[in-house]
C-alpha positions as CSV (number, residue, x, y, z in Angstrom):
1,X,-16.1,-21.7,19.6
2,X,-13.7,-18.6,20.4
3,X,-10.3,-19.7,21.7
4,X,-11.1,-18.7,25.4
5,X,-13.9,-21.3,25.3
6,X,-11.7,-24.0,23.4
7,X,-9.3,-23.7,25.7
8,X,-11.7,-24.1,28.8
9,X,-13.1,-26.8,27.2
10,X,-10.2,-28.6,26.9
11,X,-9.0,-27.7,30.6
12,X,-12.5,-29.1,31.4
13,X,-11.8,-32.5,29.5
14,X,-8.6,-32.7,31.4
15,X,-10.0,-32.2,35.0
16,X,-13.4,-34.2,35.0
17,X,-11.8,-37.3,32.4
18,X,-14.9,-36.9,30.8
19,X,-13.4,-38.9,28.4
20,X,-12.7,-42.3,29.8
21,X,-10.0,-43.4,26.8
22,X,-8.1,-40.1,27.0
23,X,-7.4,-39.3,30.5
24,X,-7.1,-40.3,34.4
25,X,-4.3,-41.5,36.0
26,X,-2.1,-43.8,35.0
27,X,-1.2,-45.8,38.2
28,X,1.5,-48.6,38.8
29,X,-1.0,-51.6,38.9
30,X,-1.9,-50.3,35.4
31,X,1.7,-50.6,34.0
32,X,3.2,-54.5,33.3
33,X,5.7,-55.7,33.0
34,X,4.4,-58.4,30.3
35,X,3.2,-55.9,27.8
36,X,2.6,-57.4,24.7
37,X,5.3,-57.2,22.3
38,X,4.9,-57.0,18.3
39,X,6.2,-59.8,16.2
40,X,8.2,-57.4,13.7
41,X,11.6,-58.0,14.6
42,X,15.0,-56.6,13.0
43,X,14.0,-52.8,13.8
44,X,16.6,-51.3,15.9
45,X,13.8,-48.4,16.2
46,X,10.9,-50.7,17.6
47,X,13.6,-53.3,19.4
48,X,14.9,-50.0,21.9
49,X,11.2,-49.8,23.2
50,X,11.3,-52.4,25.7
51,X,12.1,-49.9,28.7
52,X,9.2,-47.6,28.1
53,X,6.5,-49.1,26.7
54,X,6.8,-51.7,29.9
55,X,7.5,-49.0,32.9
56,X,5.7,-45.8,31.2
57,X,4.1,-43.6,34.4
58,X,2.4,-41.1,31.6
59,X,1.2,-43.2,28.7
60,X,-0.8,-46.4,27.8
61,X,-1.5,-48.4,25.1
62,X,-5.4,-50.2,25.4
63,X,-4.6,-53.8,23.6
64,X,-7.9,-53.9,23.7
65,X,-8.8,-50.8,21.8
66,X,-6.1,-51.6,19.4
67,X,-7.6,-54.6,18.3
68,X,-10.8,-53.2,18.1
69,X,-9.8,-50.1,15.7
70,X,-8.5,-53.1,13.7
71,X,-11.8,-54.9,13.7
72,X,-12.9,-51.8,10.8
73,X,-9.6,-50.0,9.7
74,X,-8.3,-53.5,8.5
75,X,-11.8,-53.2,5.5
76,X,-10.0,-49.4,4.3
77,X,-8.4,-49.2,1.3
78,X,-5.0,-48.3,2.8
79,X,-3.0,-48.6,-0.3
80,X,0.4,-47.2,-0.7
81,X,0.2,-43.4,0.2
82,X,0.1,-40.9,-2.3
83,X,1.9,-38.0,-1.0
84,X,0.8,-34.6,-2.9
85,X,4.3,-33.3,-3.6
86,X,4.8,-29.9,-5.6
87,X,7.3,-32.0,-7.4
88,X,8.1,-35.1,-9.5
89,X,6.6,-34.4,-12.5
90,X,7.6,-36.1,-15.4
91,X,10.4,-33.8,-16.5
92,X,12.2,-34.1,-12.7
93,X,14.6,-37.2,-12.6
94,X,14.4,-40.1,-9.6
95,X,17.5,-38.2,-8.7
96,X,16.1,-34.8,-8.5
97,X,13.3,-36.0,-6.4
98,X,15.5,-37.9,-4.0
99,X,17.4,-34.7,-3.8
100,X,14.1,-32.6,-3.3
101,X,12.5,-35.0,-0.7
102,X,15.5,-35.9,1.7
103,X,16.8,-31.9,1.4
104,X,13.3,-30.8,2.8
105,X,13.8,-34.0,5.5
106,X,16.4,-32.3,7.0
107,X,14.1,-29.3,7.9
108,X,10.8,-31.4,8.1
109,X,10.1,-30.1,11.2
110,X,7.9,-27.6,14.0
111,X,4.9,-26.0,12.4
112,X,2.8,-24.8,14.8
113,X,4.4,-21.4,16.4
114,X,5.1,-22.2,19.9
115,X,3.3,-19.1,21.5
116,X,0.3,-18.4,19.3
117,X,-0.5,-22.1,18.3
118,X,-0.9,-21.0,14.5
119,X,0.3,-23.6,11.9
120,X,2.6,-22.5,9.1
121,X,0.1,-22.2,5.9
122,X,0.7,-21.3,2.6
123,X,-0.9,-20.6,-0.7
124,X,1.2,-22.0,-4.3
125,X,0.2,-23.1,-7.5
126,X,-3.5,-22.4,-6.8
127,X,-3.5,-24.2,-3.5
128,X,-3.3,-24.3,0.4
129,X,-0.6,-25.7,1.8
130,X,-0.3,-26.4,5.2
131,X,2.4,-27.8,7.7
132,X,5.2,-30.0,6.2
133,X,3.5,-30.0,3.0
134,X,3.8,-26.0,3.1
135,X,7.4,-26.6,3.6
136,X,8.1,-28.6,0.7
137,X,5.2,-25.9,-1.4
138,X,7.8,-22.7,-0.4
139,X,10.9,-25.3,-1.5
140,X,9.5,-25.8,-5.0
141,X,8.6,-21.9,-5.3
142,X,12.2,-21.2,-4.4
143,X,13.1,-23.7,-7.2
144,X,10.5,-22.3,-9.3
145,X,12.5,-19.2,-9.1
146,X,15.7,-20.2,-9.6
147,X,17.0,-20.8,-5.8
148,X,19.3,-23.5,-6.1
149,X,18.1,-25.1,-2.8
150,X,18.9,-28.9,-3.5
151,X,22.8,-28.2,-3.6
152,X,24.9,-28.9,-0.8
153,X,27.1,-25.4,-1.4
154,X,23.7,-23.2,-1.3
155,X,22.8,-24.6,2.1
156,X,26.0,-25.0,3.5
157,X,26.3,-20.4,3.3
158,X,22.1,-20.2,3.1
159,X,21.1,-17.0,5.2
160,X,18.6,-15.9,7.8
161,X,17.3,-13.3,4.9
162,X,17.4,-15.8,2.0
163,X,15.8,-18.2,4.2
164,X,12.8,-15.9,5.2
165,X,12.4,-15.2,1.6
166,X,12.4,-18.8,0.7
167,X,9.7,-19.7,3.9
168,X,7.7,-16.8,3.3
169,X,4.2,-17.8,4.6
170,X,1.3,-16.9,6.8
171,X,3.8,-16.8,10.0
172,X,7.2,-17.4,10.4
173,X,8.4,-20.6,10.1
174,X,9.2,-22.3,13.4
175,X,12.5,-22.8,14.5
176,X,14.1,-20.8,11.6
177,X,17.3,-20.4,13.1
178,X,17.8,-24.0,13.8
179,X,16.7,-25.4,10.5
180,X,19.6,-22.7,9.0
181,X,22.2,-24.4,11.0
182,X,21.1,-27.9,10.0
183,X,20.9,-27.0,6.5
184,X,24.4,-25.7,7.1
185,X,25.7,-28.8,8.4
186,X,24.3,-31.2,6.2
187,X,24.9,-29.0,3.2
188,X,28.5,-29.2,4.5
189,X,29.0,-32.8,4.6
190,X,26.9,-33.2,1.4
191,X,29.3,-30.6,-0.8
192,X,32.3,-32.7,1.1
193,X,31.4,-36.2,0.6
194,X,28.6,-36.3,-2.0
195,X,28.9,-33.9,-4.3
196,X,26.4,-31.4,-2.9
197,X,23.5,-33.8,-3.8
198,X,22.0,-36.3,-1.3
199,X,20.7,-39.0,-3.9
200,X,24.8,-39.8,-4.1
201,X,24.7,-40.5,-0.9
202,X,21.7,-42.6,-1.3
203,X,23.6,-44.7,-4.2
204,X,26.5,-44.7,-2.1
205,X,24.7,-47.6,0.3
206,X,23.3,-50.6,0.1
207,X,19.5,-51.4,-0.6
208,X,18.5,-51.5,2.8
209,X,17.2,-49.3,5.8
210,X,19.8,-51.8,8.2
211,X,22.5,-53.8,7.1
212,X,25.4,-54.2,10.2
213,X,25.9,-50.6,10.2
214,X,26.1,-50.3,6.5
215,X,22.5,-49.7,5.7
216,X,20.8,-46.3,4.3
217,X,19.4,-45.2,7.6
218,X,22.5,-47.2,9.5
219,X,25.0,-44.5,7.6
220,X,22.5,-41.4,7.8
221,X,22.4,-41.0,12.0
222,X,26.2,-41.5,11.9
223,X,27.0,-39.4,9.0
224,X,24.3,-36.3,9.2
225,X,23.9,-35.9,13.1
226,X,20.5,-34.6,12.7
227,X,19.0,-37.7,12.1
228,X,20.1,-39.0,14.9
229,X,17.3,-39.2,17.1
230,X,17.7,-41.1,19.8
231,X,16.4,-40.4,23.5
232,X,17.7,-41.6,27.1
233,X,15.2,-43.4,29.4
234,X,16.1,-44.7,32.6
235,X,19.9,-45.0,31.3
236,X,18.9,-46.7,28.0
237,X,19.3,-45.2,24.2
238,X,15.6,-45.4,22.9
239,X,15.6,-44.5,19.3
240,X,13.4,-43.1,17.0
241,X,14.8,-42.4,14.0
242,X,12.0,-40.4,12.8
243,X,13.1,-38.1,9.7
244,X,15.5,-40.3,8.5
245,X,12.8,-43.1,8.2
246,X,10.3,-41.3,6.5
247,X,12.6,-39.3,4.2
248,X,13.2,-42.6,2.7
249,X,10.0,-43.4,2.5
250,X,8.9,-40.7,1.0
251,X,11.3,-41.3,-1.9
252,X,10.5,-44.8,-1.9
253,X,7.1,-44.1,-2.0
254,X,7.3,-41.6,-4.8
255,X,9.8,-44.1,-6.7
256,X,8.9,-47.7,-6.0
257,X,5.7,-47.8,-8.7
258,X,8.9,-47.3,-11.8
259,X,11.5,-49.4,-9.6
260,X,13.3,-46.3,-9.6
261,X,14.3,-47.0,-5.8
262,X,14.9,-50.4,-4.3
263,X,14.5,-51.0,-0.9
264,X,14.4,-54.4,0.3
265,X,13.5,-53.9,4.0
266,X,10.9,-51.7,4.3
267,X,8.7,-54.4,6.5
268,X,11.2,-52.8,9.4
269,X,10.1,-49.2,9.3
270,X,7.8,-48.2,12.2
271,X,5.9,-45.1,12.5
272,X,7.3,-41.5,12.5
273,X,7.0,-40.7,16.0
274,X,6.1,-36.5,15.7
275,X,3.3,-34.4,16.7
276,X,-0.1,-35.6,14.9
277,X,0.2,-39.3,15.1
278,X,0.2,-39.6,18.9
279,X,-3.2,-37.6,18.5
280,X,-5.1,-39.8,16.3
281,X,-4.2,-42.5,18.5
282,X,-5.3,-40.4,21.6
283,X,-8.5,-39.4,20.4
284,X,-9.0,-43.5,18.8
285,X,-8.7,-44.4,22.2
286,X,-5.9,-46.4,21.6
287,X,-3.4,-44.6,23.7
288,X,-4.5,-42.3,26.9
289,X,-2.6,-40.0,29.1
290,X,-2.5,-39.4,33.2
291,X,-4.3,-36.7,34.0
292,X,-1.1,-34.6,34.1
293,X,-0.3,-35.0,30.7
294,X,-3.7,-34.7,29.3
295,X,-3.6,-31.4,30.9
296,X,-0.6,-30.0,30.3
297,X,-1.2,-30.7,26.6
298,X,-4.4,-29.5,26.6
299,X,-3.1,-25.9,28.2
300,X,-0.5,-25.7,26.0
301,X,2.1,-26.2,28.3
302,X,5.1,-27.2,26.7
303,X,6.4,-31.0,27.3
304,X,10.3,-30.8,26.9
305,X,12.2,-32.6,24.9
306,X,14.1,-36.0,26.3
307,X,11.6,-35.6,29.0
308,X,10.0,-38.4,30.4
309,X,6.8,-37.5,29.2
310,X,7.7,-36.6,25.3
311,X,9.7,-40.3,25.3
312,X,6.3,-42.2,26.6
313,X,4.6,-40.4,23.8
314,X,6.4,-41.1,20.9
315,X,7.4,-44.3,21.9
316,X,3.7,-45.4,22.3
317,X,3.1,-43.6,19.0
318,X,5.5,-46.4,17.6
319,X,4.6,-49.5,19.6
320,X,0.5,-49.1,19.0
321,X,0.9,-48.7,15.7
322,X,3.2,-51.6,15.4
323,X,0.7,-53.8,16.7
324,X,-2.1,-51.9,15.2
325,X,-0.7,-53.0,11.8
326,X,0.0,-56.5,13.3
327,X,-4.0,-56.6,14.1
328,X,-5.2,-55.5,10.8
329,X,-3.3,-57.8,9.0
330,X,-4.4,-60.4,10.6
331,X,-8.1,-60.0,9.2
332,X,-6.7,-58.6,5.6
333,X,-6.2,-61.5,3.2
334,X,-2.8,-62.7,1.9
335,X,-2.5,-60.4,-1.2
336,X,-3.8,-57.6,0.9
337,X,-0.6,-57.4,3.7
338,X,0.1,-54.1,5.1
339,X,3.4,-52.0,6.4
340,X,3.3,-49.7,9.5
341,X,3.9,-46.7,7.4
342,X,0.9,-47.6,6.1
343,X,-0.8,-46.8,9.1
344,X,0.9,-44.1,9.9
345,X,-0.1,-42.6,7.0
346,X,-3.6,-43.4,7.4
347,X,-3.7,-42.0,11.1
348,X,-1.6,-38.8,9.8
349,X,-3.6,-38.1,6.8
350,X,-6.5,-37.9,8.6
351,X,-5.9,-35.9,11.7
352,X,-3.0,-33.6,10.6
353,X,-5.2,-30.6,10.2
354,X,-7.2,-31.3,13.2
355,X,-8.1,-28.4,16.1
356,X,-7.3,-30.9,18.6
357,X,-3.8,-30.3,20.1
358,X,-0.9,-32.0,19.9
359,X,1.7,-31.7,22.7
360,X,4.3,-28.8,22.5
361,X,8.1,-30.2,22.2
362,X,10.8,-27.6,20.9
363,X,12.8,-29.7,18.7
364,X,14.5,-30.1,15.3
365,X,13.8,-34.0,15.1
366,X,10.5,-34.0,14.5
């Protein structure tokens, strides 16, 4: 199918609503007041929802569908996700690897160019990487080659050139210039405070994601402004808290099977609101669009960020899969219990390459 053709196709799907679950209007009667609510409590993240997810005009979450994806996700394996990092081999330290995973965090964002739809692609160490995981492919090349790209100093002074260099792929990255300047401040405040390294930082806090302001991802919004990602709806702060979440998961994740990082929280992560996971959930049925939205993503028209429409989106992204989670474990024995990045992972895995598209938000925090 040429892109002319996709594109009608899509504009077609839009219109007619030719699927039920992922279109048609969104009306008043259809939003309550009484949505459901997830039991997880203690996530400052999941606890700001309340606003949208109960007077959304653009997004909804089908209980119903939710609880039926359950009915067969909850009999997958879903263990703990293996991310396929160009890095933690056996001679790279827990420290090096926090260093590596929370550096590329910063910039973990925006692959798809903005005017041609292309995805940043690729090709090290004999294979194809593609969106965030071509990011952290071109980070370990520039290691590879002696770019010392996990100290606070290099990226503090990194350049436009250096960084093309270091990024060179099938397109331009996305967004080059304001990944430099959030590299720059973060390398600052890193070469300032933590001796250019970010796993000082990490040992610097407590063993928790929240702890009365103390906590890892308490300190990282207040210390490194570019985690703090936080929206206004209706004169409320919703927050997301997207890259600093899953940068700590991803260590965690990479850490936790040597006890090399503790966390003792991690039941109070949610999902990392961004671009792929509200699509899985779209084309699951779980979540579905007015007809304006459905079209405006589907003709690539770009949904601004802070708008009402992005905010409905991601923060249905993190409210079904909170109680998609809550579902499954409900049918998963004991020993068997599940965390949302669990599902998040799942949903991302699985859809992150797909043709389908994703809505179009310029932004560096996500």
């Amino acid at each position: 199918m040429g892109s002319t053709d996709r594109r009608q196709f899509l504009e077609a799907i839009a219109t007619v609503g030719a699927m039920t679950t992922l279109s048609g209007s969104i009306s008043a009667t259809s939003r309550s007041s009484g949505a459901r609510w997830p039991k997880l409590t203690g996530s400052p993240v999941l606890d700001s929802l309340h606003p949208v997810i109960e007077h959304s005009r653009d997004v909804r979450t089908h209980i119903e569908k939710v609880v039926e994806v359950a009915q067969w996700m909850a009999y997958e394996e879903l263990a703990m996700p293996d991310y396929q990092l160009p890095f933690g081999g056996e001679k790279d330290s827990a420290d090096d690897l926090i260093d590596f995973i929370l550096t590329a965090d910063c910039v973990d964002t925006a692959f798809t160019d903005f005017s041609s739809h292309v995805k940043f692609q690729v090709d090290y160490a004999g294979r194809h990487w593609s969106d965030s995981d071509a990011l952290f492919a071109c980070m370990k090349r520039a290691m590879d080659n002696g770019i010392p790209i996990l100290d606070g100093k290099f990226l503090a002074q990194v350049t436009r050139p250096e960084l093309e260099r270091i990024f060179a792929g099938n397109i331009e990255l996305p967004m080059l210039d304001e990944k430099m300047q959030v590299w720059h401040q973060v390398g600052s405040v890193l070469a300032e405070k933590y001796n250019g390294r970010f796993h000082n930082f990490v040992k610097s806090c407590p063993p928790r994601l929240y702890d009365n302001g103390a906590g890892i991802i308490d300190r990282m919004v207040v210390e490194f402004p570019r985690f703090n990602d936080v929206s206004a709806y209706d004169g409320a702060t919703i927050k997301f808290y997207k890259l600093p979440q899953l940068g700590i998961w991803l260590a965690y994740s990479a850490l936790r099977k040597n006890n090399q990082f503790a966390l003792e929280d991690t039941g109070k992560m949610t999902a990392f609101a961004d671009y792929i996971v509200p699509v899985a959930l779209r084309l699951l049925g779980i979540v579905s669009y007015s007809t304006q939205l459905e079209h405006a993503i589907n003709t690539y028209q770009m949904v601004p960020r802070d708008s009402r429409q992005e905010v409905e989106i991601r923060a249905h992204c993190i409210y079904a899969t909170a109680l998609l989670c809550e579902e499954v474990n409900k049918i998963r024995p004991q020993d068997q219990q599940i965390i949302i990045p669990q599902i998040d992972a799942r949903l991302w895995t699985h859809y992150h390459t797909t043709w389908w598209p994703h809505h179009l938000t310029k932004t560096i925090m996500y």
